[in-house]
MIDOSE-1310 file (N, C-alpha, C; in nm, 2 decimals, decimal comma, always signed):
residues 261
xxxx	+7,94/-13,33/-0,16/+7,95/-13,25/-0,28/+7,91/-13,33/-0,40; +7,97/-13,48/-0,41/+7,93/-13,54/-0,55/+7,84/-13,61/-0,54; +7,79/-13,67/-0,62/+7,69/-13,80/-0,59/+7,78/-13,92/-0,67; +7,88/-13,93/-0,65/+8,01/-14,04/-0,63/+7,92/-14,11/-0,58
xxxx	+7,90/-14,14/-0,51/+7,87/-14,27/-0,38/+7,73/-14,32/-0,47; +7,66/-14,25/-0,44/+7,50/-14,39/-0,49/+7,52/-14,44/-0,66; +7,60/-14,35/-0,70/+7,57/-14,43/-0,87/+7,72/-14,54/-0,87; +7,84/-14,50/-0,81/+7,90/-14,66/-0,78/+7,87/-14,75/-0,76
xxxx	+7,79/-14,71/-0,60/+7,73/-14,81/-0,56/+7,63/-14,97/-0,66; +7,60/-14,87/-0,80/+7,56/-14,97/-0,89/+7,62/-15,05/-0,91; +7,76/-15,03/-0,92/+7,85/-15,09/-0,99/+7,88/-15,23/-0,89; +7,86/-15,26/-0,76/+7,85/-15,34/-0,69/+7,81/-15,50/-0,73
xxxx	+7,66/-15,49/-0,81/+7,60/-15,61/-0,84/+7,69/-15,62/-1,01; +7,71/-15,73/-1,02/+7,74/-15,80/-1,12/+7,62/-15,77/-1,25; +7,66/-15,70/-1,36/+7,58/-15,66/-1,47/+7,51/-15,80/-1,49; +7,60/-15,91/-1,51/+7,54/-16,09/-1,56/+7,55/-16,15/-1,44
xxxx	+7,42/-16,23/-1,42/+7,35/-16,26/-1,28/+7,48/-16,43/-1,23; +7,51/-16,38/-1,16/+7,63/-16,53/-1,14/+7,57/-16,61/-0,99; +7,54/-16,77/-1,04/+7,52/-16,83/-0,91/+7,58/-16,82/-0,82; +7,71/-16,85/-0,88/+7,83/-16,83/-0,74/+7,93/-16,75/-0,78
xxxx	+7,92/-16,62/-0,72/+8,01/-16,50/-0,71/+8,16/-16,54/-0,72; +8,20/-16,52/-0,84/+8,38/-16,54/-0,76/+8,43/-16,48/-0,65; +8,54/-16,54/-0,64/+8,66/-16,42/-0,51/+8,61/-16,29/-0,53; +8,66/-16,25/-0,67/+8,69/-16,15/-0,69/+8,59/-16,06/-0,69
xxxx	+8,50/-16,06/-0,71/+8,36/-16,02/-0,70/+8,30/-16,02/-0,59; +8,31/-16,12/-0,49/+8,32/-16,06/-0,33/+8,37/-15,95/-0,28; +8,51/-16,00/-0,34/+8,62/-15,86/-0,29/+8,60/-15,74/-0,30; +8,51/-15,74/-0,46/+8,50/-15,61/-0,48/+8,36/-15,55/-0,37
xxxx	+8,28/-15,57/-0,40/+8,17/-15,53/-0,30/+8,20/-15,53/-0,17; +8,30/-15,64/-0,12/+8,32/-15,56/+0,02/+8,39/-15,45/+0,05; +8,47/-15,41/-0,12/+8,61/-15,30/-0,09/+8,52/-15,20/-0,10; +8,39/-15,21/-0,19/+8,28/-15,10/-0,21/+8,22/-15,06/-0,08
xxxx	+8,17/-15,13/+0,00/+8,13/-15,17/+0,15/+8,20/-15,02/+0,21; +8,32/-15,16/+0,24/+8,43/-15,02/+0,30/+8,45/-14,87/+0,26; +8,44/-14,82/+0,17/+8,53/-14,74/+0,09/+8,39/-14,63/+0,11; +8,26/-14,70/+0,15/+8,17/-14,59/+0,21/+8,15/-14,54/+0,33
xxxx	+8,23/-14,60/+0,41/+8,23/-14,62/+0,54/+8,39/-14,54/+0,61; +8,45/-14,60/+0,55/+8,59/-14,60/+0,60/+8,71/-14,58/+0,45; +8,70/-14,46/+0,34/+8,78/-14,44/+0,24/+8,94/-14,45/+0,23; +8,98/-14,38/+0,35/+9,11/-14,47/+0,37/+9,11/-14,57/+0,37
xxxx	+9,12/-14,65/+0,41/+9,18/-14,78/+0,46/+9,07/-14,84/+0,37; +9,00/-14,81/+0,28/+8,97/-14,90/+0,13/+9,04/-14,83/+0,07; +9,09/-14,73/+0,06/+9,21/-14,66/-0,06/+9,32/-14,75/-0,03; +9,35/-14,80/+0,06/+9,51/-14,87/+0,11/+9,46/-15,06/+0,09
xxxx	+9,36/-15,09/+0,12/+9,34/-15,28/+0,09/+9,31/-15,22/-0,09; +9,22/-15,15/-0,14/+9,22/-15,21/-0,32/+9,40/-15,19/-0,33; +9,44/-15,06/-0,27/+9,60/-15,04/-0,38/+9,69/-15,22/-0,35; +9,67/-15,26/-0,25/+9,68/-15,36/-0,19/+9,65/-15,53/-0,31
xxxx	+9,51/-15,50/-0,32/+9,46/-15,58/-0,34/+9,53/-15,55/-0,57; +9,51/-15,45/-0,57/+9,55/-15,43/-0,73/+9,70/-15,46/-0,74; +9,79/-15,48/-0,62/+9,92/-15,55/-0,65/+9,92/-15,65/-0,67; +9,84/-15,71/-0,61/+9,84/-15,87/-0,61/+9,72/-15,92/-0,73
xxxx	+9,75/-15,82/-0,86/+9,71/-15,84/-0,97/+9,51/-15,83/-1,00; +9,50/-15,77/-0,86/+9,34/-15,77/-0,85/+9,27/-15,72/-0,96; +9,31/-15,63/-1,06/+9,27/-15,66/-1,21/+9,19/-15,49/-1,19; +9,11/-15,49/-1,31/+8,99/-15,37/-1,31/+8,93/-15,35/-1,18
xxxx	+8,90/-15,44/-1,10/+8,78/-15,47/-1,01/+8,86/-15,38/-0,88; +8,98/-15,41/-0,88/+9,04/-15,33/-0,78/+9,07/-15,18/-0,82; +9,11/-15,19/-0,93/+9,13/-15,03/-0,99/+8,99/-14,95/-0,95; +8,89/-15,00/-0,97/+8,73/-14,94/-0,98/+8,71/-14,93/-0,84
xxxx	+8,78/-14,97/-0,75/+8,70/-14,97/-0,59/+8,85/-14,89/-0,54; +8,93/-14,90/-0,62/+9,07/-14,79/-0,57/+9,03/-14,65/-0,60; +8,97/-14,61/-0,71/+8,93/-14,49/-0,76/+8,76/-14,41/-0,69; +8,72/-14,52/-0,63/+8,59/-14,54/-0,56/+8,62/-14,45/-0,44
xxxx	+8,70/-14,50/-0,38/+8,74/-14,48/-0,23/+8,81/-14,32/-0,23; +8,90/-14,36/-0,38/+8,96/-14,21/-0,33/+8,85/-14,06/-0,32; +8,76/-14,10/-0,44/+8,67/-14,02/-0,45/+8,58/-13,96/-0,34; +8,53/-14,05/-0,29/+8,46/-14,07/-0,18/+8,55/-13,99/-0,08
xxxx	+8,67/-14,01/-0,07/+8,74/-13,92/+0,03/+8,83/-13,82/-0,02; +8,73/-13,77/-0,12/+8,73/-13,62/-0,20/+8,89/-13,63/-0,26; +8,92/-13,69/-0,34/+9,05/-13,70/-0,36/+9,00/-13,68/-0,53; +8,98/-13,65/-0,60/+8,93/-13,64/-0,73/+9,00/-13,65/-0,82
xxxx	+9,13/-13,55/-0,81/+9,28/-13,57/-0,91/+9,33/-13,70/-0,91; +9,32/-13,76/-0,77/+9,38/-13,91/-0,79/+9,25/-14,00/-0,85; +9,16/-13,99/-0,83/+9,07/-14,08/-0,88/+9,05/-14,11/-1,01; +9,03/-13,99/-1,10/+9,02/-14,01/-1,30/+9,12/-14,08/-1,31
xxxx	+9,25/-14,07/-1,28/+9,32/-14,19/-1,38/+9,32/-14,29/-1,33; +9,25/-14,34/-1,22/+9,26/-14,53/-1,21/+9,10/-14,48/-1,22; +9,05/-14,47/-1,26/+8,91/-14,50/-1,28/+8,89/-14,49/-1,45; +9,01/-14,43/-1,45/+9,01/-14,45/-1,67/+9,04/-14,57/-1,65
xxxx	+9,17/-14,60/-1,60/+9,25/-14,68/-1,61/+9,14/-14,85/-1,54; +9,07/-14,85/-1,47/+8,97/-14,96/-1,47/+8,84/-14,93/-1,57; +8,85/-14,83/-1,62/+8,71/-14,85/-1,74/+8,79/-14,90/-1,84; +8,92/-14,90/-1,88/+8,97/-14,90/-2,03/+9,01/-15,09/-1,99
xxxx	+9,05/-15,13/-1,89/+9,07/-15,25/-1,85/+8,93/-15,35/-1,87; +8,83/-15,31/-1,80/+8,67/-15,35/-1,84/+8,66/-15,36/-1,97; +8,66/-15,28/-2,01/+8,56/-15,23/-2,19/+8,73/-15,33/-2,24; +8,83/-15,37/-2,25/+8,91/-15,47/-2,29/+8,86/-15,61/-2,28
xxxx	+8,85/-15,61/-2,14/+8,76/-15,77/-2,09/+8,62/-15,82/-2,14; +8,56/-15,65/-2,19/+8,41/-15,71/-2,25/+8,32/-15,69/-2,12; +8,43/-15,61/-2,02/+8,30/-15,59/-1,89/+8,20/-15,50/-1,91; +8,02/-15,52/-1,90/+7,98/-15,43/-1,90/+8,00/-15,31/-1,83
xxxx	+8,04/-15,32/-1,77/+8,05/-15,24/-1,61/+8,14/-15,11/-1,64; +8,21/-15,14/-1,78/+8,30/-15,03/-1,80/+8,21/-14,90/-1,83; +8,07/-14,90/-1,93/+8,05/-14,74/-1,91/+8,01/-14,68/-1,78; +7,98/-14,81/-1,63/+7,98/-14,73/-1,55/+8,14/-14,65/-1,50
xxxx	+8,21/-14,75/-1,53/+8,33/-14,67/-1,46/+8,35/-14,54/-1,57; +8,35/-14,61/-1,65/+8,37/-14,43/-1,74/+8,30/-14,33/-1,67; +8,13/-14,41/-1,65/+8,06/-14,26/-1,59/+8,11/-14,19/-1,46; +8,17/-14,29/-1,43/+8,25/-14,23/-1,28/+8,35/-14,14/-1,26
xxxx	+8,43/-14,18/-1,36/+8,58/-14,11/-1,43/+8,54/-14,02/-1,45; +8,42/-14,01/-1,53/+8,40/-13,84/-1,61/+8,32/-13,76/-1,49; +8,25/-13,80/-1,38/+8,24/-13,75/-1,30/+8,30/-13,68/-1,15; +8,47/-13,79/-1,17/+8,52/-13,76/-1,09/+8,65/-13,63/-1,10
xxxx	+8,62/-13,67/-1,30/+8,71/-13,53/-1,37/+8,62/-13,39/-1,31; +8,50/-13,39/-1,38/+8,42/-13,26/-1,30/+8,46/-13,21/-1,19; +8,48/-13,30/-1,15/+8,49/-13,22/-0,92/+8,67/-13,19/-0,92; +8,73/-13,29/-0,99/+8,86/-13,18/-1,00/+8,91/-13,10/-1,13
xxxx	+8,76/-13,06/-1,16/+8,81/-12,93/-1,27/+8,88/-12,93/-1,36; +8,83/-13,04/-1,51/+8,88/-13,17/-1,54/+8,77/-13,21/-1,65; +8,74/-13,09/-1,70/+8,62/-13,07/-1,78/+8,61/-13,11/-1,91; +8,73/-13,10/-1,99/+8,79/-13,20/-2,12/+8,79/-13,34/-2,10
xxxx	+8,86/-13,37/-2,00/+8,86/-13,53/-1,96/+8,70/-13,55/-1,93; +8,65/-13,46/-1,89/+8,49/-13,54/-1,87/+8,39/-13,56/-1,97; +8,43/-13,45/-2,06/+8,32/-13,46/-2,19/+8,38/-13,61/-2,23; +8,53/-13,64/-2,24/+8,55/-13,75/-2,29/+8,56/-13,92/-2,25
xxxx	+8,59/-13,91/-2,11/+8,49/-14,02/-2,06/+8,37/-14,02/-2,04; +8,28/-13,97/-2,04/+8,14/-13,95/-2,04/+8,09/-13,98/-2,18; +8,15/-13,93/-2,28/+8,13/-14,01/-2,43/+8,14/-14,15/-2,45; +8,20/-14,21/-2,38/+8,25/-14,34/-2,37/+8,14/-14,38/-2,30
xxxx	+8,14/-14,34/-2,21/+8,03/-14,41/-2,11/+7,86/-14,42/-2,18; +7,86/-14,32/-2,28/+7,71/-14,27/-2,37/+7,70/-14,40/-2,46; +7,87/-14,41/-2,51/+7,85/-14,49/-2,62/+7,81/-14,62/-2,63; +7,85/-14,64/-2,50/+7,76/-14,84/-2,45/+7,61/-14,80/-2,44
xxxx	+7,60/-14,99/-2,47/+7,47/-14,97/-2,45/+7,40/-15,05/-2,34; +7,52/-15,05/-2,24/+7,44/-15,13/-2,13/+7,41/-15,04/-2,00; +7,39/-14,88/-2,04/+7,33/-14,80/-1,87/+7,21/-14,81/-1,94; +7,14/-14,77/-1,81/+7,02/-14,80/-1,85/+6,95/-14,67/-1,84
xxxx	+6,82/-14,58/-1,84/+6,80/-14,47/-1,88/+6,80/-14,37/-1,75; +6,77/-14,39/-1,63/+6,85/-14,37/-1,54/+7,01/-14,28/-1,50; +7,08/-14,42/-1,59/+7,23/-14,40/-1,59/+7,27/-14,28/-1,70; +7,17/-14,31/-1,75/+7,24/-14,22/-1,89/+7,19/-14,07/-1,89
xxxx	+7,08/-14,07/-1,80/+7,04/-13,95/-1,77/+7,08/-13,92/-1,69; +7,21/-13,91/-1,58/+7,31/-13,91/-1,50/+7,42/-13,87/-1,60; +7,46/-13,91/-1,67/+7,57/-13,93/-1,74/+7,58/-13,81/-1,86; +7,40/-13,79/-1,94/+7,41/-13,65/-1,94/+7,43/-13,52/-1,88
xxxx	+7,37/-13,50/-1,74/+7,37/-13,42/-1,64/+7,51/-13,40/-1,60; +7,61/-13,47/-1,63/+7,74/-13,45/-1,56/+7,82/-13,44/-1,70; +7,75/-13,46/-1,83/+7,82/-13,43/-1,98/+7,81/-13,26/-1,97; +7,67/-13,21/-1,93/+7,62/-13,10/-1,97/+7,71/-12,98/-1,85
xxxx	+7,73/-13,04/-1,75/+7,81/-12,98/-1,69/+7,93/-12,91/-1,69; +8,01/-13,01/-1,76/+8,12/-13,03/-1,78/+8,12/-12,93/-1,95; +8,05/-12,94/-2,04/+8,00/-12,87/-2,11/+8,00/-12,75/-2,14; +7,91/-12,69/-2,02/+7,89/-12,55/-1,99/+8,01/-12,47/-1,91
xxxx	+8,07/-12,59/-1,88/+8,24/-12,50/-1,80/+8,34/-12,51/-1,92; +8,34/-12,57/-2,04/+8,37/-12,54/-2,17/+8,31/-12,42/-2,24; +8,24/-12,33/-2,19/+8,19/-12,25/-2,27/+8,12/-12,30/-2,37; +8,07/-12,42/-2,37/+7,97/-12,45/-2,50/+7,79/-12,51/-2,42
xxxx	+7,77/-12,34/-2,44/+7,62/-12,35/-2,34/+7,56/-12,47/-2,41; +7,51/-12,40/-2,55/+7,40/-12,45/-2,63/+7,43/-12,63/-2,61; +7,56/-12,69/-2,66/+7,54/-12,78/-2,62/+7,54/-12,90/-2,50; +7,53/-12,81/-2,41/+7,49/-12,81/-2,27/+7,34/-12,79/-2,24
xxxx	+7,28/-12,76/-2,29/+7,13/-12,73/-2,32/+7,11/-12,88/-2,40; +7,12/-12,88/-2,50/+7,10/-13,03/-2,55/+7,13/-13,18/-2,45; +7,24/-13,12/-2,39/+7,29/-13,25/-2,31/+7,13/-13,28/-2,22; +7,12/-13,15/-2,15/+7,03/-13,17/-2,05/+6,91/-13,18/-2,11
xxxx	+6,84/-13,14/-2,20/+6,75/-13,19/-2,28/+6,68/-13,31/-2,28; +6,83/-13,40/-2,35/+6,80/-13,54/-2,36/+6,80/-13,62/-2,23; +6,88/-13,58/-2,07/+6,87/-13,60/-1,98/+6,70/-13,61/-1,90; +6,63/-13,48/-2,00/+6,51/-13,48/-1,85/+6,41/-13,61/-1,94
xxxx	+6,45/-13,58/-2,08/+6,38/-13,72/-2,16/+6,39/-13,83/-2,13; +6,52/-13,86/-2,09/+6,57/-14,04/-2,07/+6,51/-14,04/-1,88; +6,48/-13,97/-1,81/+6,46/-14,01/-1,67/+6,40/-13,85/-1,64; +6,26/-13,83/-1,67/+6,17/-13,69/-1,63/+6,14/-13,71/-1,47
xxxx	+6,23/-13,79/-1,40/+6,22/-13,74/-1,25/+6,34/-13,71/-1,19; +6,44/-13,72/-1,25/+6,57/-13,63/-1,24/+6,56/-13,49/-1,21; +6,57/-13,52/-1,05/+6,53/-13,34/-1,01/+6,68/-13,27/-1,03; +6,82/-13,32/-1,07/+6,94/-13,21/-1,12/+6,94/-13,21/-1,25
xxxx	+6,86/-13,29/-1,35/+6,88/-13,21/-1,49/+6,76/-13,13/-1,52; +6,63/-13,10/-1,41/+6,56/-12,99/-1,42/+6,63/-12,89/-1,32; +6,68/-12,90/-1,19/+6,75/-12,77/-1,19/+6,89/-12,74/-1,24; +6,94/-12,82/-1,32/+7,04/-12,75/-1,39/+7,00/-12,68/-1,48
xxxx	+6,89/-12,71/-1,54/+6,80/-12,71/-1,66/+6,79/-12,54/-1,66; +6,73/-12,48/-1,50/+6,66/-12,37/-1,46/+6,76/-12,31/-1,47; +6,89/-12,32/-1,40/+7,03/-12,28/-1,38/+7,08/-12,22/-1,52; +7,11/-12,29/-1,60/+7,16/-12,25/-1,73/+7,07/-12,14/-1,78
xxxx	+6,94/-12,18/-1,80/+6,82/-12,13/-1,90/+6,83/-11,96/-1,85; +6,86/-11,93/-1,67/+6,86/-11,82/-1,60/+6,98/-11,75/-1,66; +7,07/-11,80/-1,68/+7,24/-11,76/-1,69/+7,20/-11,75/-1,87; +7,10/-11,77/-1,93/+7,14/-11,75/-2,07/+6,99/-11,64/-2,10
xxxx	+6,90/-11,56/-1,98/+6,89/-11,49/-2,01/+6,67/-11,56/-2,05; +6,67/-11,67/-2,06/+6,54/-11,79/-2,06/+6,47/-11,80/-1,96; +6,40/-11,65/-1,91/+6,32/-11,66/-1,79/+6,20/-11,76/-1,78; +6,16/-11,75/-1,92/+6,04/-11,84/-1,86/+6,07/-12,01/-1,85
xxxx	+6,17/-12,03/-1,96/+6,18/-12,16/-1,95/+6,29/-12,15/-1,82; +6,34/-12,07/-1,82/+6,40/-12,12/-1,64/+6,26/-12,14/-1,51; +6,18/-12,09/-1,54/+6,09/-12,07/-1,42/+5,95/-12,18/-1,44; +5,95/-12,24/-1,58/+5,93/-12,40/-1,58/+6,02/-12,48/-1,51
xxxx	+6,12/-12,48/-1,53/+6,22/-12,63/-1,50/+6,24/-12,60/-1,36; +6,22/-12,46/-1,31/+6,22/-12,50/-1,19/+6,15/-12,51/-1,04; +6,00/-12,50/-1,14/+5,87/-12,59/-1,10/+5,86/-12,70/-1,07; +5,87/-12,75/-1,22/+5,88/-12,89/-1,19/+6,04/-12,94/-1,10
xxxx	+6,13/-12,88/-1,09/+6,25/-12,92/-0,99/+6,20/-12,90/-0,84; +6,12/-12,82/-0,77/+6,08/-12,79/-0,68/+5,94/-12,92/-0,65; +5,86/-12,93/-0,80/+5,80/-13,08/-0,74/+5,85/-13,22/-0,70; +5,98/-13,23/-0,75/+6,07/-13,31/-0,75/+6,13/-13,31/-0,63
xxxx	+6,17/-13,22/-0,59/+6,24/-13,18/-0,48/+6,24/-13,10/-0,39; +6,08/-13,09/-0,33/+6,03/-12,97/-0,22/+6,11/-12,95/-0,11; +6,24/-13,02/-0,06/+6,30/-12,99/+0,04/+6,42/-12,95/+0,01; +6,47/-12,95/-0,07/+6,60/-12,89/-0,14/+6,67/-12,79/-0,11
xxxx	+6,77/-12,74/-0,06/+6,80/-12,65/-0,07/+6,82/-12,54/-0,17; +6,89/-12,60/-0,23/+6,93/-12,57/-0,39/+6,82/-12,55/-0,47; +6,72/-12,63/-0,47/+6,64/-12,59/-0,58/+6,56/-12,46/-0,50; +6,53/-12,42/-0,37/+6,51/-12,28/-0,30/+6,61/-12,17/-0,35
xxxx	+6,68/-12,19/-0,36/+6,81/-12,12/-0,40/+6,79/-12,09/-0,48; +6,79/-12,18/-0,63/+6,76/-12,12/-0,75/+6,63/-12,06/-0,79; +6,56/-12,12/-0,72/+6,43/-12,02/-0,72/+6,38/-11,92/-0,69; +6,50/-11,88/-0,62/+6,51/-11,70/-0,51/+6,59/-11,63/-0,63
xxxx	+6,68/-11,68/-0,75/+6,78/-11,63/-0,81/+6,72/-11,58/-0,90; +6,62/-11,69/-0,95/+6,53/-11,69/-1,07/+6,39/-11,54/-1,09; +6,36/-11,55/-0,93/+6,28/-11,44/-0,91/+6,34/-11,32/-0,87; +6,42/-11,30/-0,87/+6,52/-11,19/-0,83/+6,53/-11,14/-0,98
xxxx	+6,59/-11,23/-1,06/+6,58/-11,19/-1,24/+6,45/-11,13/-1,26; +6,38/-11,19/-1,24/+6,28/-11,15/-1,30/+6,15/-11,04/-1,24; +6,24/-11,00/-1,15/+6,21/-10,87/-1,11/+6,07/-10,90/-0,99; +6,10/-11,02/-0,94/+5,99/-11,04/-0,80/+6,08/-11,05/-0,63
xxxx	+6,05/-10,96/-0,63/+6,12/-10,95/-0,50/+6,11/-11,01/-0,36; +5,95/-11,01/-0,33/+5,91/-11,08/-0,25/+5,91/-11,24/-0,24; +5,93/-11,32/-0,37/+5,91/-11,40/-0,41/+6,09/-11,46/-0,39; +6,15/-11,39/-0,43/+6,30/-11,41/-0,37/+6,29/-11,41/-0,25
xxxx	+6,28/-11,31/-0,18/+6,33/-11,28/-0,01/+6,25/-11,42/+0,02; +6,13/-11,47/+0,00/+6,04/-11,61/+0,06/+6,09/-11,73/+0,02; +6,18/-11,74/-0,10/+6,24/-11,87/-0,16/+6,39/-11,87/-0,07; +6,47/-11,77/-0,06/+6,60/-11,70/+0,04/+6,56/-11,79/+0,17
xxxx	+6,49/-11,72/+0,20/+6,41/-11,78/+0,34/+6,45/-11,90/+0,38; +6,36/-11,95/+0,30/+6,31/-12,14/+0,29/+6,46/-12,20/+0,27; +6,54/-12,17/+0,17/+6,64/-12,22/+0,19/+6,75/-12,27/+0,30; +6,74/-12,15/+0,39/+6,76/-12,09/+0,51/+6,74/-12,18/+0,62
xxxx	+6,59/-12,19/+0,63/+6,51/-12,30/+0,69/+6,53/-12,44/+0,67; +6,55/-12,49/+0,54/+6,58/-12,60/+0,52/+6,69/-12,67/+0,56; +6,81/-12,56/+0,56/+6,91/-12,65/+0,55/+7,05/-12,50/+0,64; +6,98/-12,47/+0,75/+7,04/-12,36/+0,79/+7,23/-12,36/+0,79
xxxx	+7,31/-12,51/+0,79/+7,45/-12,51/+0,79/+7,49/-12,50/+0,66; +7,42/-12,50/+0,58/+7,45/-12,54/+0,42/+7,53/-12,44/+0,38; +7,61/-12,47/+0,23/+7,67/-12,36/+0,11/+7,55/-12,30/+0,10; +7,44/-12,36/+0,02/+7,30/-12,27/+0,05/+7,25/-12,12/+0,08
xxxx	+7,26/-12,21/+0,19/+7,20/-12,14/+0,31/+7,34/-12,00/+0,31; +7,43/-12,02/+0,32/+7,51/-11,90/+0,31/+7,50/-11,80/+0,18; +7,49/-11,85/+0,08/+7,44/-11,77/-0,02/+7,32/-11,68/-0,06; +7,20/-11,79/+0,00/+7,06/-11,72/+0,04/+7,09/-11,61/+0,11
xxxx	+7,20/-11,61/+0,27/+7,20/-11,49/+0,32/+7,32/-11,40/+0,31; +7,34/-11,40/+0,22/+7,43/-11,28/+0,13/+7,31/-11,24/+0,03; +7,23/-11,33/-0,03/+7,13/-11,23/-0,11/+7,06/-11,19/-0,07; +7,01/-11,23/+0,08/+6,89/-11,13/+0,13/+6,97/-11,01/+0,16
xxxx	+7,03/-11,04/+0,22/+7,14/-10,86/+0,28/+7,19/-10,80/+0,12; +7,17/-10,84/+0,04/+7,21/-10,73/-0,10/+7,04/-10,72/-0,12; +6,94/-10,80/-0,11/+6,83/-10,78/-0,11/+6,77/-10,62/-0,04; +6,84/-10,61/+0,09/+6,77/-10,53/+0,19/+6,88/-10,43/+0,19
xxxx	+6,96/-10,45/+0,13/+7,06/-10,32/+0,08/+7,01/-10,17/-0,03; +6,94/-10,29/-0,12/+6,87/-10,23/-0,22/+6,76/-10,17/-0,23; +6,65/-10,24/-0,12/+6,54/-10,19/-0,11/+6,50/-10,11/+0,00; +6,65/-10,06/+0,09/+6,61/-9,96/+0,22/+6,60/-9,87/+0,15
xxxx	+6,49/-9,77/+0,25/+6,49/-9,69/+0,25/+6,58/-9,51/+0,23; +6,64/-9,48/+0,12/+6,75/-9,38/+0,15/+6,71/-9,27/+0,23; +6,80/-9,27/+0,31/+6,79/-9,13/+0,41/+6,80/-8,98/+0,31; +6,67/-8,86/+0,38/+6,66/-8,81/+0,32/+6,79/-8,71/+0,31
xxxx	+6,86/-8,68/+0,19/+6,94/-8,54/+0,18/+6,93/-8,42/+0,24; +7,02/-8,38/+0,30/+7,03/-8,25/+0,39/+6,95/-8,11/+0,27; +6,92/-8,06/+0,27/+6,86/-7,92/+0,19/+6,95/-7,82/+0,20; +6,99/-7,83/+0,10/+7,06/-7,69/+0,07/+7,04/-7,57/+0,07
x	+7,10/-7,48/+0,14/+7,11/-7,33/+0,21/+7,10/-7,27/+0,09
C-alpha cells in the first residue's frame, strides 16, 4: 500500500560520510535490514535496542518496522518522536523522519498530523529534490482529504517541478484535476503518467475514469481492460471490473416494450 519501505530505506546511509561507522549506525541499518524482511522481530530488537538508551536511531527503525507491518497508528508517534530527537541533535536525517511520520499519519487517516510533519520535513534543507517531491505528493494528499483541493493542486504542482519523473505526482495530478471537473489538464498528466509508467495499474485505471468523464467509451472499456491484464489480483483490477459491468449495464441494449392493446 505505502511506499514506506524505499524512501526509509534512504535513511540507512549516514547524511555525513563517516570512515568508521559507529555501533550505533551499524545497528541501525541492520535493524533497517531486518524490519524489511522480517517487521516483527525488528519491531521487538529496536523496542529492545531503544531501552538500552538506543537514542533516535532506534526510535526511527522502531517506527520503520511498525510501518512496514502496516501498523501506522503505532508508527507516527515514535517516528515524531525520532524526528524531534534528530532535528535536537542537529541530525540531518530528521526531515527524513518527519517525511516518514507524515507519511505514516496518511495511511492511518491522520491527515492533520501529516500536513504538519511534512511541513517540517519541507522546512529543512537537507532532502534533496527527489525527497521533496515525495514529500509534496504525500503533503497534497493529505491536503485534499482536508478538503483544501486548491492547495493540494499547488502542493502537486511544485512536486512535478522539483522531480518531472515522478509518475504519483502526475497521476495524482490527473486524479484531482478529474475530481475537480479539469478534463483536459487531467488527460495531460495522465499522458505523461502513463509515459512514466506504462505498466501501472493505476495509471490504467485512471485513464479508464478519465475517459469515461469525458464521454469516450471505448477508450475506457480498453484502458479497464489493460488494467485487468496488468495486474489481474489487484484493488485495480477489481475496480476496472465493476466499471466495465456498469460500463455494459449502460450501454446494453434495452429490450423492446410490449405494445399496447
Amino acid at each position: 500500500m505505502s511506499k514506506f519501505l524505499p524512501i526509509l530505506l534512504l535513511c540507512a546511509a549516514p547524511a555525513i560520510a563517516q570512515p568508521l561507522p559507529t555501533l550505533d549506525e551499524v545497528q541501525f541499518q541492520e535493524c533497517l535490514k531486518l524490519a524489511s524482511k522480517d517487521p516483527a522481530s525488528a519491531v521487538s530488537d529496536a523496542s529492545l535496542w531503544a531501552q538500552k538508551k538506543g537514542g533516535y536511531l532506534a526510535r526511527a527503525c522502531h517506527g520503520f518496522a511498525l510501518a512496514t507491518d502496516f501498523k501506522f497508528d503505532l508508527a507516527v508517534p515514535i517516528l515524531t518522536e525520532a524526528a524531534t530527537m534528530a532535528q535536537e541533535k542537529g541530525d540531518p536525517r530528521a526531515a527524513r523522519f518527519w517525511a516518514q511520520a507524515g507519511n505514516a499519519a496518511i495511511a492511518a487517516g491522520q491527515p492533520d498530523v501529516a500536513v504538519d510533519a511534512l511541513a517540517k520535513a519541507l522546512a529543512s534543507k537537507s532532502l534533496n529534490n527527489a525527497e521533496r517531491a515525495d514529500s509534496e505528493v504525500d503533503r497534497a494528499r493529505a491536503l485534499v482529504a482536508l478538503g483544501k483541493s486548491a492547495d493540494g493542486e499547488a502542493a502537486l504542482a511544485t512536486a512535478r517541478q522539483l522531480a518531472p519523473e515522478n509518475g504519483s505526482a502526475w497521476l495524482l495530478s490527473a486524479t484531482l484535476a478529474r475530481r475537480l471537473n479539469k478534463l483536459p489538464d487531467a488527460l495531460t498528466y495522465i499522458q505523461t503518467s502513463a509515459a512514466l509508467r506504462p505498466r501501472d495499474p493505476a495509471v490504467a485505471l485512471e485513464a479508464g475514469n478519465i475517459a469515461i468523464v469525458a464521454g469516450d467509451d471505448a477508450t475506457a472499456r480498453k484502458q479497464w481492460e489493460q488494467t485487468i491484464a496488468i495486474a489481474p489480483d489487484s484493488r485495480q483490477a477489481v475496480s476496472a471490473k465493476a466499471q466495465l459491468a456498469a460500463l455494459a449495464a449502460v450501454t446494453a441494449t434495452p429490450e423492446t416494450e410490449p405494445q399496447s392493446r
